[in-house]
C-alpha positions in Angstrom: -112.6 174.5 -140.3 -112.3 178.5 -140.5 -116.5 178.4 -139.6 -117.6 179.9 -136.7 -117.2 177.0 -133.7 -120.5 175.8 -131.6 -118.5 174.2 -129.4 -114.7 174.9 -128.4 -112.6 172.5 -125.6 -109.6 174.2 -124.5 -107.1 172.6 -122.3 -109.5 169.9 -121.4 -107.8 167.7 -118.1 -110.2 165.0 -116.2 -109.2 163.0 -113.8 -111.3 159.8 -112.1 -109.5 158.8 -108.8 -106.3 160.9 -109.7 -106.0 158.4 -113.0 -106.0 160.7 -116.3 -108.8 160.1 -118.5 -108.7 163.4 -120.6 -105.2 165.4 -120.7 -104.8 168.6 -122.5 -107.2 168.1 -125.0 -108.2 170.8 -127.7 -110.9 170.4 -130.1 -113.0 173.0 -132.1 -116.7 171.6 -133.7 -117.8 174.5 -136.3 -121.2 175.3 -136.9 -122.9 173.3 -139.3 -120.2 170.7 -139.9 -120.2 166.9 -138.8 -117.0 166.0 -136.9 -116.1 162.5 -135.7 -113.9 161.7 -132.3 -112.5 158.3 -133.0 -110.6 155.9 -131.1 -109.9 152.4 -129.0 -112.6 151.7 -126.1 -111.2 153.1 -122.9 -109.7 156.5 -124.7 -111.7 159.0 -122.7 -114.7 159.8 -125.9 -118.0 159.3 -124.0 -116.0 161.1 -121.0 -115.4 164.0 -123.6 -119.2 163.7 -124.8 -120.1 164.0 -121.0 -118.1 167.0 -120.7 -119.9 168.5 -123.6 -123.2 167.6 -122.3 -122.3 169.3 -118.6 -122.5 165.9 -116.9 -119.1 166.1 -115.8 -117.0 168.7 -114.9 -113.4 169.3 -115.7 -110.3 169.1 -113.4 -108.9 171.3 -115.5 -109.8 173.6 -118.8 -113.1 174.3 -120.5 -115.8 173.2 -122.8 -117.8 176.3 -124.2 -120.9 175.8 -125.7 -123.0 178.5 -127.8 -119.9 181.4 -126.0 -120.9 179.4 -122.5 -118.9 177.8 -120.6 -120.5 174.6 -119.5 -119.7 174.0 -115.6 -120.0 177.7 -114.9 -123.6 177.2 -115.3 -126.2 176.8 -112.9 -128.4 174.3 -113.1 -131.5 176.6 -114.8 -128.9 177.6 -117.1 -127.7 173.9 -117.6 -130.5 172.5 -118.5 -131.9 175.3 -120.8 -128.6 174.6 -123.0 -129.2 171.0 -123.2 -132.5 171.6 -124.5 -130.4 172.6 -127.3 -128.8 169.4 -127.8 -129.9 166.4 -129.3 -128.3 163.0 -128.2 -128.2 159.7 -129.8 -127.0 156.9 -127.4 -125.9 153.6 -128.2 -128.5 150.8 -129.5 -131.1 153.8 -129.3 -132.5 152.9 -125.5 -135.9 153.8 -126.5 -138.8 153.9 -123.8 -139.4 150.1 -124.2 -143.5 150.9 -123.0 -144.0 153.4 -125.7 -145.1 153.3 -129.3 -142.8 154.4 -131.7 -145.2 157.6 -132.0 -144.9 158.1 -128.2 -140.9 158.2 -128.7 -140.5 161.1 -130.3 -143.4 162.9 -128.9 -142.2 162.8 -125.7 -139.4 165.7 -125.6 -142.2 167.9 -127.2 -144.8 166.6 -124.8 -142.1 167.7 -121.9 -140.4 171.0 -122.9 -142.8 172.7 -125.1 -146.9 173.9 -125.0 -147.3 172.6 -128.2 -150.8 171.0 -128.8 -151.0 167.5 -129.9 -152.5 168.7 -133.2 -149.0 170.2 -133.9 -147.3 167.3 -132.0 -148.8 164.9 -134.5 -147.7 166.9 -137.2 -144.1 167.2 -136.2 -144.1 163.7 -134.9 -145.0 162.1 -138.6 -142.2 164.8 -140.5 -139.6 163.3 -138.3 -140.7 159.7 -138.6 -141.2 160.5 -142.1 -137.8 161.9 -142.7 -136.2 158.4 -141.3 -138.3 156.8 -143.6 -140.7 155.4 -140.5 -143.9 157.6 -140.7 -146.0 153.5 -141.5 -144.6 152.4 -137.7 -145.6 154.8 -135.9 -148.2 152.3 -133.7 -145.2 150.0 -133.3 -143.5 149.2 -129.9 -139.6 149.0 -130.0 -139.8 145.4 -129.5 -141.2 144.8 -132.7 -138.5 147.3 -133.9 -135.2 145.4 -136.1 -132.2 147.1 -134.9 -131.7 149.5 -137.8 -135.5 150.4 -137.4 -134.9 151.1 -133.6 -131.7 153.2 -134.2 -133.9 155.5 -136.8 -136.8 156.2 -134.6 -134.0 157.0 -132.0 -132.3 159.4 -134.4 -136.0 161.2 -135.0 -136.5 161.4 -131.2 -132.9 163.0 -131.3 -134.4 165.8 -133.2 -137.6 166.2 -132.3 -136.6 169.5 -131.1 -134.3 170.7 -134.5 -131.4 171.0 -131.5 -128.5 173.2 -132.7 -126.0 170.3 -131.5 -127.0 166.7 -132.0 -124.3 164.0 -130.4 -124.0 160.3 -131.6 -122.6 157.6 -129.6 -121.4 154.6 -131.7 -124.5 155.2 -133.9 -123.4 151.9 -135.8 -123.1 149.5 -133.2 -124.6 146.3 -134.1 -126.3 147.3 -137.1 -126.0 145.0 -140.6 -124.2 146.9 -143.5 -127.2 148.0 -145.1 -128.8 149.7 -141.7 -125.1 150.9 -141.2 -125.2 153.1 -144.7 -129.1 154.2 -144.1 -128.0 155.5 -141.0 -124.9 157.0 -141.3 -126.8 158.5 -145.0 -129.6 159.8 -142.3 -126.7 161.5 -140.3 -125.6 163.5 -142.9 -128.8 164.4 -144.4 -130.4 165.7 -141.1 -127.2 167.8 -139.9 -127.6 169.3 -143.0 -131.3 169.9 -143.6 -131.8 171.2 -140.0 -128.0 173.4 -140.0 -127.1 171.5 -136.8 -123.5 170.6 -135.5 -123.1 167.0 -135.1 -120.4 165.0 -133.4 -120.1 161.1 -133.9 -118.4 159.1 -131.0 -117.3 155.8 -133.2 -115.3 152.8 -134.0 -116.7 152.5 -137.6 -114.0 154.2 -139.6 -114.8 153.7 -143.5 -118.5 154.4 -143.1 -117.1 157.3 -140.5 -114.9 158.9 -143.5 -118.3 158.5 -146.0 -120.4 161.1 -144.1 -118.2 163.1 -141.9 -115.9 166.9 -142.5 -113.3 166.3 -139.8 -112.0 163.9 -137.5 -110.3 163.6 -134.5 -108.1 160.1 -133.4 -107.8 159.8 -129.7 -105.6 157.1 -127.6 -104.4 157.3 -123.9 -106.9 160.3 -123.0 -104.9 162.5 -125.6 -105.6 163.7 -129.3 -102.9 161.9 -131.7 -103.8 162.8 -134.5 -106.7 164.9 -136.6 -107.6 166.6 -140.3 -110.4 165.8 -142.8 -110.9 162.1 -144.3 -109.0 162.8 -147.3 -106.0 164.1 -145.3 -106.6 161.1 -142.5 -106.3 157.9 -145.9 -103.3 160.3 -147.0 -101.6 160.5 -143.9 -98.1 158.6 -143.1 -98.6 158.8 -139.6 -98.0 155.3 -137.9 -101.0 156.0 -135.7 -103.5 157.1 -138.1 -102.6 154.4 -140.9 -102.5 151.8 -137.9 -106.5 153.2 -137.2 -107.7 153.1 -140.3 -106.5 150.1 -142.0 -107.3 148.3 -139.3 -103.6 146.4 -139.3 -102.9 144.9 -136.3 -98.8 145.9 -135.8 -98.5 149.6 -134.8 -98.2 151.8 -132.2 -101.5 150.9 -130.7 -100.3 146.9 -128.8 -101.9 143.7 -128.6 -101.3 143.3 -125.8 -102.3 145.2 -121.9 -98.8 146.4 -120.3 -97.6 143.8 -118.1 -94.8 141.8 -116.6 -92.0 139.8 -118.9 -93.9 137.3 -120.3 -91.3 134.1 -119.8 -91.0 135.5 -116.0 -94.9 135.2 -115.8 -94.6 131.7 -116.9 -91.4 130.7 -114.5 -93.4 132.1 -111.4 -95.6 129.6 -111.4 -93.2 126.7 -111.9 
């Protein structure tokens, strides 16, 4: 990872209601590259996307985006750096009362002067490139769920964004949807030199596509290195995560009270 970083988190702390959500964390997304932040629900990775976005703001540390740092900017400054940034959020939440067409038109209808001449044309090479250009008259309810998630992912770069973030982009899709998409992923970071960060769950398919990862647990960073170092490694942690075995570091079960004293309290 030696490439010249897009985005850099240094010393990242967050805090909701003085309970730690993020704690020291320290992550570096090169240009060009495709990293993936994995771990268990609850671990602080759509706070960490947040952060990136400038939604939140740290309690303590920095995320620096394109040399900025992201809460030092005003609010014109804000949002001209998230018109840099694409983002794909879970299930796609498409405008359910607008045409497939109407989806990915709509950030170019709102942040550019482009005439619909040209909007049609860049509208049908994005559909086109998700293999979608024939459903362009369709409404998302007509949409399967892998159809949905790739008209999403053209919407996300209607705009060629130099940072395109995906939150569990392979949620409830079947295995075949799951390897278009995650195929898609790659393909577009590449073709359009963006940086892309996947929030998942889905480890093998994950390992397929991506150039680094990062495992998180407890609001901290336990462990990180490319997919060929991550199936090598003999950390507990890491082989717990992606074998999916259910002894480990990560519990069963939620910290509580001695289990046979549970019982006898209510005897």
């Amino acid at each position: 990872m030696s490439q010249p970083a897009l985005v850099e988190i240094r010393d990242l702390n967050f805090t909701y209601d003085k309970r730690p959500v993020l704690q020291g964390i320290n992550m570096t997304f090169p240009k060009g590259k495709l990293v993936a932040i994995m771990g268990l629900s609850g671990c602080g990775k759509t706070t960490l996307l947040r952060h990136i976005g400038g939604a939140l703001k740290p309690t303590k540390g920095y995320v620096k985006m394109d040399g900025q740092v992201m809460h030092d900017l005003d609010r014109q400054g804000l949002y001209a750096m998230r018109r840099k940034m694409g983002m794909l959020f879970q299930f796609g939440a498409l405008f359910t009362d607008m045409s497939v067409y109407d989806n990915v038109a709509f950030q170019m209808r709102e942040h550019t002067d482009l005439s619909e001449d040209l909007i049609h044309s860049l509208v049908m090479m994005k559909l086109h490139a998700v293999g979608l250009r024939g459903a362009q008259d369709m409404m998302p309810s007509e949409l399967s769920g892998g159809m949905a998630r790739r008209v999403a992912l053209a919407r996300t770069v209607a705009l060629d964004p130099m940072l395109i973030m995906y939150d569990e982009p392979f949620a409830g899709l079947d295995p075949i949807s799951l390897t278009v998409i995650g195929d898609l992923i790659r393909r577009l970071n590449d073709a359009l030199g963006a940086t892309s960060i996947i929030v998942t769950h889905d480890i093998q398919e994950s390992l397929k596509i991506v150039d680094y990862v990062y495992f998180m647990a407890g609001g901290v960073i336990r462990a990180e290195g490319t997919p060929d170092e991550l199936r090598a490694s003999k950390n507990d942690f890491v082989r717990q995560f992606v074998h999916g075995e259910m002894d480990g570091p990560v519990p069963f079960h939620y910290p509580g009270a001695d289990y046979h004293q549970d019982l006898n309290l209510r005897t």
